[in-house]
C-alpha atoms as a printed R data frame, in Angstrom:
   type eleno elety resid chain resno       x       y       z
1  ATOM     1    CA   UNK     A     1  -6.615 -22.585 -10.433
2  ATOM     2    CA   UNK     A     2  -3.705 -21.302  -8.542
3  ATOM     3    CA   UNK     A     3  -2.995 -22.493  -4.729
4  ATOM     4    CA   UNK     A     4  -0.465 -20.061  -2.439
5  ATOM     5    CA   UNK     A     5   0.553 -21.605   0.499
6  ATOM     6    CA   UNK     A     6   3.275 -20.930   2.512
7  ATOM     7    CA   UNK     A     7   3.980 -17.568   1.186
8  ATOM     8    CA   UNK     A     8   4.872 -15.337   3.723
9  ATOM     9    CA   UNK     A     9   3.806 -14.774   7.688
10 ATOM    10    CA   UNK     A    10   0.567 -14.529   8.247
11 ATOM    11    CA   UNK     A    11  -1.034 -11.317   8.422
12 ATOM    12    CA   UNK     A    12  -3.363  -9.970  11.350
13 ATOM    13    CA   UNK     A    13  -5.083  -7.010  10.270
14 ATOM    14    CA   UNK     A    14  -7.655  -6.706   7.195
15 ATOM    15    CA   UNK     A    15  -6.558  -3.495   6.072
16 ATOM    16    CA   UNK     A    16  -3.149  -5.964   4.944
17 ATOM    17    CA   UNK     A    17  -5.038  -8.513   2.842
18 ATOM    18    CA   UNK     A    18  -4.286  -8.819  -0.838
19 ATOM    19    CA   UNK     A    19  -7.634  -8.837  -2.667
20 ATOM    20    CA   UNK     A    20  -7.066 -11.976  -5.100
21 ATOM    21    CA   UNK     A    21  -9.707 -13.107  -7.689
22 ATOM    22    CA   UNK     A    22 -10.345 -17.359  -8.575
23 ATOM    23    CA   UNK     A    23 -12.076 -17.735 -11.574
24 ATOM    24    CA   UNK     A    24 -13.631 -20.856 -11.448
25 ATOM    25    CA   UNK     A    25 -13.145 -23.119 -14.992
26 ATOM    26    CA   UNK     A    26 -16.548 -24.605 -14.582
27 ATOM    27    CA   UNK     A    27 -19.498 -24.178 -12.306
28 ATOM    28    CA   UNK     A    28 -18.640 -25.553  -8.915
29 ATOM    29    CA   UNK     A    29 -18.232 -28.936  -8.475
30 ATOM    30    CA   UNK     A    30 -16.083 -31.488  -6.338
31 ATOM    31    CA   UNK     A    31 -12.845 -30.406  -8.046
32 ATOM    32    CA   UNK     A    32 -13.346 -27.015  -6.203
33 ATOM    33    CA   UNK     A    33 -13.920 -28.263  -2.702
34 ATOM    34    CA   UNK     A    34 -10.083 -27.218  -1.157
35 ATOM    35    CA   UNK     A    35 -10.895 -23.814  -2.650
36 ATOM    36    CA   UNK     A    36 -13.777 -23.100  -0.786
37 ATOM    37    CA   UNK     A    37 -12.705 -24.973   2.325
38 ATOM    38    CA   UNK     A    38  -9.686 -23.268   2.464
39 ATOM    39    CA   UNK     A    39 -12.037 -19.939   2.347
40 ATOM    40    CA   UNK     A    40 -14.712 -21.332   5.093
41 ATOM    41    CA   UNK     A    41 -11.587 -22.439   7.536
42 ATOM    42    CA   UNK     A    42  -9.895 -19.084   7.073
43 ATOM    43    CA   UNK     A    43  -6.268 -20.388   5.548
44 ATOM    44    CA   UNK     A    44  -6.498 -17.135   3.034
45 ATOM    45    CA   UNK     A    45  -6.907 -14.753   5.510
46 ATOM    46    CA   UNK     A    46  -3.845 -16.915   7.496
47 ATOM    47    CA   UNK     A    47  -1.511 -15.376   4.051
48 ATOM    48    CA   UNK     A    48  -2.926 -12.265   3.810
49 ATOM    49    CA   UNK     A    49  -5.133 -12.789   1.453
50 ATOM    50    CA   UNK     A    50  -8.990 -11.921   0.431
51 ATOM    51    CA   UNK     A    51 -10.453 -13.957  -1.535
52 ATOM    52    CA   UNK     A    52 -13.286 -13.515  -4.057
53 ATOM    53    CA   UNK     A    53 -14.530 -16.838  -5.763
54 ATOM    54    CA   UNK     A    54 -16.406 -16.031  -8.788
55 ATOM    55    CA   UNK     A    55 -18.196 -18.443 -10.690
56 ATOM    56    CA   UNK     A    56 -18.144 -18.352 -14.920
57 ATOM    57    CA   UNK     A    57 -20.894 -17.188 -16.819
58 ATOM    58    CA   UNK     A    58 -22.403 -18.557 -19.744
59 ATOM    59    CA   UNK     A    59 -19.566 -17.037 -21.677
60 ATOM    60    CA   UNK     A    60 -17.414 -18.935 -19.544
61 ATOM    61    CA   UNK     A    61 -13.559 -18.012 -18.125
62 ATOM    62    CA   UNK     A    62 -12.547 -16.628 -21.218
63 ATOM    63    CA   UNK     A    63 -15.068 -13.842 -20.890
64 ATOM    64    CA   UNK     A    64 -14.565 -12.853 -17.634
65 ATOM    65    CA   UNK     A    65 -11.134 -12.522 -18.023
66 ATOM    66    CA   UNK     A    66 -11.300 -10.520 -20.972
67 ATOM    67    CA   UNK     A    67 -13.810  -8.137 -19.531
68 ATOM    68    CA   UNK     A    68 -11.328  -7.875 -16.905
């Protein structure tokens, strides 16, 4: 997983949000918590940025990101 924080002023405006993708490394579980706090409080959006949380299939990580 990758955290950004600090990076930059916030932005105001949607049309200025950086669509970013987490790939989960498992299905969700405790270890994920800040990530999807940090989505439900807004702190992306705060850094101008959208994020998409996608969970891993049965192929896991690997295959998304290769399909990618």
């Amino acid at each position: 997983m990758l955290f950004l924080g600090g990076c930059g002023e916030p932005q105001e405006s949607a049309d200025q949000l950086e669509k970013v993708t987490v790939i989960l490394d498992w299905t969700p579980n405790t270890n994920h918590t800040g990530v999807y706090v940090a989505q439900e409080m807004g702190y992306y959006k705060e850094e101008g940025l959208d994020v998409e949380i996608t969970q891993p299939g049965e192929g896991g990580t690997a295959q998304l990101i290769a399909a990618d």
